[in-house]
Structure formats: structure tokens, C-alpha cells
VOGU-3710 file (C-alpha; in Angstrom, 3 decimals, decimal comma):
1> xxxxxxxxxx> 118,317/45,944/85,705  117,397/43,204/87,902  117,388/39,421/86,419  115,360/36,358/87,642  117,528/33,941/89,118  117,279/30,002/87,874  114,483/27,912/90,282  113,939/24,553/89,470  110,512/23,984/88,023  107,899/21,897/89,290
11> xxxxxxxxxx> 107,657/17,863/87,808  104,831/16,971/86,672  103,989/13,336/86,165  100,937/11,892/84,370  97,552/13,813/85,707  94,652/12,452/86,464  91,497/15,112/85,920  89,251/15,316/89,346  87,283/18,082/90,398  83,899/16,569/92,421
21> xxxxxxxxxx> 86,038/14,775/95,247  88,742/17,298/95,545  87,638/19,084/98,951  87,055/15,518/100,067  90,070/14,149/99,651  92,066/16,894/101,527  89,847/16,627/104,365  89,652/13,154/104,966  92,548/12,091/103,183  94,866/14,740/103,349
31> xxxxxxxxxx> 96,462/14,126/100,322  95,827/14,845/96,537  98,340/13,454/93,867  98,776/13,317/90,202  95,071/15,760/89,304  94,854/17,859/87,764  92,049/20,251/88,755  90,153/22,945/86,875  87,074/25,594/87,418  85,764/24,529/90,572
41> xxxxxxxxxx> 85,904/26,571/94,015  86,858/24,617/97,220  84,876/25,847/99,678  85,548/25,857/103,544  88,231/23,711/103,241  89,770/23,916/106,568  92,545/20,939/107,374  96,592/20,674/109,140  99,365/18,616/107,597  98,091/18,183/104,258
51> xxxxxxxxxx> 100,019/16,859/101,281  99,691/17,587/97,964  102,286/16,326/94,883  102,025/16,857/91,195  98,890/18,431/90,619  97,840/21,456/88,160  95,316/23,974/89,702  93,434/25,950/86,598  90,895/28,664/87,735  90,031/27,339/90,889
61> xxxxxxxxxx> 89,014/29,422/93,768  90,135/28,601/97,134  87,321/30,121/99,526  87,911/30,066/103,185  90,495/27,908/102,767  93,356/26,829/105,422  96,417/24,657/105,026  98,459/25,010/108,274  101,359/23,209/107,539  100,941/22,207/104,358
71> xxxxxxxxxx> 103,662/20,088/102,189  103,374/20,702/98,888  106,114/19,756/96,015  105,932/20,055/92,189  102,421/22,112/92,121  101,357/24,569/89,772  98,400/27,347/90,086  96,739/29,496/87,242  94,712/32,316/87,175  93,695/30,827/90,644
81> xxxxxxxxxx> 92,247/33,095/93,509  93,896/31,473/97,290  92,795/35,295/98,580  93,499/35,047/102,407  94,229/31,266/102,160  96,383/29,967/105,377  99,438/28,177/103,992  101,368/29,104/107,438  104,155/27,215/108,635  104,348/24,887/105,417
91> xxxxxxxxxx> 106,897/23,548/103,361  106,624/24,540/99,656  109,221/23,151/96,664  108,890/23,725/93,114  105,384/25,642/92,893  104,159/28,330/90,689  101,614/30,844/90,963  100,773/32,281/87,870  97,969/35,219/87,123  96,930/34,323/90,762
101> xxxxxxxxxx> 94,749/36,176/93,625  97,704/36,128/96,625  95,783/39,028/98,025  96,577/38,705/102,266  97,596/34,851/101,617  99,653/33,621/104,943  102,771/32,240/104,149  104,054/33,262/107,592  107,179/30,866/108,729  106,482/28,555/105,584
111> xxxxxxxxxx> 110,390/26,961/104,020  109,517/27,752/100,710  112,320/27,375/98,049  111,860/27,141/93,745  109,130/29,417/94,240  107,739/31,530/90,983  105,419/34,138/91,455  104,397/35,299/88,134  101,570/38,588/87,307  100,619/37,705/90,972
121> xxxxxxxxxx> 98,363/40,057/92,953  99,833/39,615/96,450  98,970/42,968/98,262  99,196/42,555/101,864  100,377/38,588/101,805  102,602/37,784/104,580  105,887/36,200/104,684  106,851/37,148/107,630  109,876/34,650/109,616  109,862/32,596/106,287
131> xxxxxxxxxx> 112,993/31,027/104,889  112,766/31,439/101,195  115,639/30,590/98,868  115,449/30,674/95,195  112,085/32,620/94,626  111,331/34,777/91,508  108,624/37,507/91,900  108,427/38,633/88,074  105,458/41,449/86,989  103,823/41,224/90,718
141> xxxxxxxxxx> 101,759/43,268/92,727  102,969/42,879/96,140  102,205/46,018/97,858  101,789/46,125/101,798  102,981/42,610/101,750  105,086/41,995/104,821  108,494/40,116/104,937  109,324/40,587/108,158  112,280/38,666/109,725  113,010/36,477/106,794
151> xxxxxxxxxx> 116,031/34,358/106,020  116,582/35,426/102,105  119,124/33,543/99,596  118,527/33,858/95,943  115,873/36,059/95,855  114,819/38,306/92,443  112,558/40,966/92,199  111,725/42,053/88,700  109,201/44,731/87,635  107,329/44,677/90,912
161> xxxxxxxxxx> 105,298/46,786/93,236  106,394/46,403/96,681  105,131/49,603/98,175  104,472/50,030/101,943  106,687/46,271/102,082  107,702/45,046/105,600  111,485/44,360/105,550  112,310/45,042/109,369  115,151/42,734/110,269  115,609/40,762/106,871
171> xxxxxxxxxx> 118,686/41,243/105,036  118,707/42,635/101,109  122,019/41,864/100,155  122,661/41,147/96,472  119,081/41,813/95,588  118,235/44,313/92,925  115,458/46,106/93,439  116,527/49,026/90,581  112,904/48,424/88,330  111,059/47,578/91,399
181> xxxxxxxxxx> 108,572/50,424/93,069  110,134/50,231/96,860  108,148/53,419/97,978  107,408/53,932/101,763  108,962/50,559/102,669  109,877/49,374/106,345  113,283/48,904/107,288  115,844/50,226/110,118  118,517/50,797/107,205  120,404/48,023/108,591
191> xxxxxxxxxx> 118,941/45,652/105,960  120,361/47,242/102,976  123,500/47,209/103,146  124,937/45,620/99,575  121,472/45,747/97,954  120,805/47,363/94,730  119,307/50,671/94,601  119,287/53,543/91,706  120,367/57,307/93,177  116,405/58,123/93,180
201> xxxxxxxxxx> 115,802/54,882/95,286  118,363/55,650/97,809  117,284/59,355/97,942  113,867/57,914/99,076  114,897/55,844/101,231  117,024/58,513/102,662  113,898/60,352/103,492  112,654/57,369/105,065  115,652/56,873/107,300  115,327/60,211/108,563
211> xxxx> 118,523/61,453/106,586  118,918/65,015/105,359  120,010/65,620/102,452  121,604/69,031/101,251
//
């Protein structure tokens, strides 16, 4: 079955705990390095062109939140809710979501690359017209979400639910998606070709593309 590709993981340096000035600091400041920041919820945050380095989120809850092009390198999240946050058009390296709310999160035309998404619920998150090379979605819950247009390289799917996904116009090849759920996805049939299906995959899909089968 399908295997998790090596990412590079994120570097943390020495961190620094802050939670009061937090929301400050990325909207006057736009940039937070070196914190670490735990159970607190960022409220209205609403800022462009932020930076953030080297920081550990732990339960925080990003609540009306929006980072339009956003640079962020070496960041980790847990068990954090960013629930419709707006990361669009950013540039993300070496981040991990773990046991994180992704639920309708933006990452539309973000360059996101050493990406792990780990026990994530993502349903209906958008990556559409992303470039996104070495990413690992292990154990997610990613239905509805829409990839739309993307430029994939080195991209694993492991023991997720991508059901109702958006594929149109981005290319599959080499991925496995054999102990992923793939139901109902969207796709001309184009995008498929040397991507890894079982027979009761392809039968589906099949029925999707309009082909009989007798």
C-alpha cells in the first residue's frame, strides 16, 4: 500500500513562551519568531505578508483569522483549530499540522513544500492552483477538499478520506491512492494516467467517467 514519502522536518531553535502579545505582534509587527505559543485563541486577526519562523502552536484557536500571503518556515501546529483560516497565496516550508481543525482552510495558490498533515480534519480546505512538493497527508480527513489545478511532485496519501476531492486538471502520476477512500472524486480521467488504483478503485472511477462496464 501507499508509503509516506521523506519531508524535511521543521527546525526548531530555542523558544521563547508568549501568549498575551501574540495577536499584537502579527498585526503590528508582522512577524513572530522563536515562541512558542499554547491555549490561547487569536481572535480577528486579520493581516498580509506576515512572517512567522520557528514557533510551536499547542491548542490554539485561530478565529477569524487571515494570513494572505503568509511566509512561514520551520512551524509546527497541535491539536490547533485554523477552521476557515486564509493562508492564500503563501509560501509554507517545513510545517506540520498535527490533530488539527483544517476544516475549509484556504491554501489556494500557496508554494507549500515539507508539508505534514497528520489526523488532520481538512473537509472542504482548498488547494486549489497550489504548487505542493513533498507533502504527506497520513490518517486525514480531507473530504470535499478541492485540489484543483495543482502542480504535484512527491505527494503521499496514506489512510485518507478524500471523498467528493477536486482533482480537475492536476496530474496523479506515481501517487498511490490504493488505502485511500477516492469515492465520487472530480476528474476528466486525464489526470490519472500512471496513478495507483486497486481493480475496485478503477471500477469506480469507471462509473464516474461514464464507462460501461460488461
Amino acid at each position: 500500500m501507499s508509503d509516506l514519502i521523506k519531508i524535511l522536518k521543521p527546525k526548531l531553535e530555542i523558544l521563547f513562551e508568549e501568549n498575551e502579545s501574540v495577536d499584537h505582534k502579527l498585526i503590528t509587527e508582522r512577524y513572530l519568531e522563536n515562541y512558542s505559543v499554547q491555549n490561547c485563541k487569536l481572535n480577528n486577526v486579520k493581516q498580509e505578508r506576515v512572517e512567522i519562523n520557528s514557533c510551536y502552536f499547542i491548542n490554539v484557536v485561530f478565529d477569524e483569522c487571515s494570513f494572505n500571503n503568509i511566509d512561514m518556515i520551520d512551524v509546527v501546529f497541535e491539536n490547533c483549530d485554523l477552521s476557515n483560516v486564509d493562508f492564500s497565496d503563501g509560501s509554507l516550508h517545513r510545517i506540520e499540522f498535527k490533530d488539527c481543525k483544517l476544516i475549509g482552510t484556504n491554501f489556494s495558490g500557496c508554494n507549500l513544500q515539507n508539508i505534514l498533515f497528520e489526523n488532520v480534519l481538512g473537509r472542504y480546505s482548498n488547494f486549489g492552483y497550489s504548487k505542493m512538493k513533498s507533502i504527506n497527508f497520513k490518517s486525514c480527513n480531507i473530504q470535499g477538499a478541492a485540489f484543483l489545478e495543482c502542480n504535484f511532485n512527491k505527494i503521499a496519501f496514506k489512510e485518507c478520506n478524500i471523498r467528493d476531492g477536486e482533482f480537475t486538471n492536476t496530474y496523479l502520476r506515481n501517487i498511490d491512492f490504493r488505502d485511500s477512500d477516492i469515492s465520487e472524486i472530480s476528474l476528466t480521467g486525464k489526470e490519472l494516467k500512471d496513478a495507483i488504483i486497486s481493480p475496485l478503485q478503477a471500477a469506480e472511477l469507471c462509473k464516474l467517467l461514464g464507462v460501461i462496464i460488461k
